[in-house]
N, C-alpha and C positions, 0 to 999 in steps of 0.2 A: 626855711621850712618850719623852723619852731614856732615863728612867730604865728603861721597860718593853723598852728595844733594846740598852741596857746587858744589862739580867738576859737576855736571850736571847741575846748575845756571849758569856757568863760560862758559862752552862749551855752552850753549841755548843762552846767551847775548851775546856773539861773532859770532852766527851765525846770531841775531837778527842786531847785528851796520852792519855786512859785507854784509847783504843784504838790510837796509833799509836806512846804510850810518850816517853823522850827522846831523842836527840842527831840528829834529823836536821835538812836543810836548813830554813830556812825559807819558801822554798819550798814545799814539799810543807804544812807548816802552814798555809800561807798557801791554798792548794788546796783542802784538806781543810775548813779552819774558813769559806772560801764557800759550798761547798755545800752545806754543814749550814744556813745562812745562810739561803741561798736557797730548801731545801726546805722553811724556815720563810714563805716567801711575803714575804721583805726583800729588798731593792734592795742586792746589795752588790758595790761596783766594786771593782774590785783595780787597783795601779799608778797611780793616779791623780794627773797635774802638779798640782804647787803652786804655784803662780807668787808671786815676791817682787815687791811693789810699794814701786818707791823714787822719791823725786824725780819722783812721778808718771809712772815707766816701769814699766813691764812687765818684768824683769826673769825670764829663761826657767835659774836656775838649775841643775836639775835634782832639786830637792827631790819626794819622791814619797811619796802614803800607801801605806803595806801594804794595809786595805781601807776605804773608804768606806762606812758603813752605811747608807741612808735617805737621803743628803747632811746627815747629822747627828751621825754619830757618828765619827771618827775610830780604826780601833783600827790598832797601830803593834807588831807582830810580835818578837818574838828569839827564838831559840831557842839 
């Protein structure tokens, strides 16, 4: 099943650069390649805490994914 949310990430951010081009924020990528996402009928969070477990704490660094697919797929943004 990843692999079919993978190919549907791949195809939604190729239509997101071929229509919005390069050099903006990431942000706006990040915007754009959701709702393409979502109008695919996927689960996809943006911003989402990571928390570091150390020494059996809970550890609130402030690590954050770009979008959360499904709770399965991680995809992680540059522009």
């Amino acid at each position: 099943h990843e692999n079919e949310i993978a190919g549907h990430i791949m195809r939604s951010a190729y239509k997101v650069h071929t229509a919005l081009g390069a050099g903006l924020y990431e942000s706006v990528y990040e915007a754009a390649l959701t709702h393409e996402l979502r109008k695919l009928g996927l689960i996809a969070e943006t911003q989402v805490a990571l928390p570091v477990v150390y020494d059996g704490i809970r550890l609130e660094v402030g690590f954050r994914l770009d979008i959360l697919v499904e709770k399965k797929v991680i995809v992680e943004l540059k522009s």
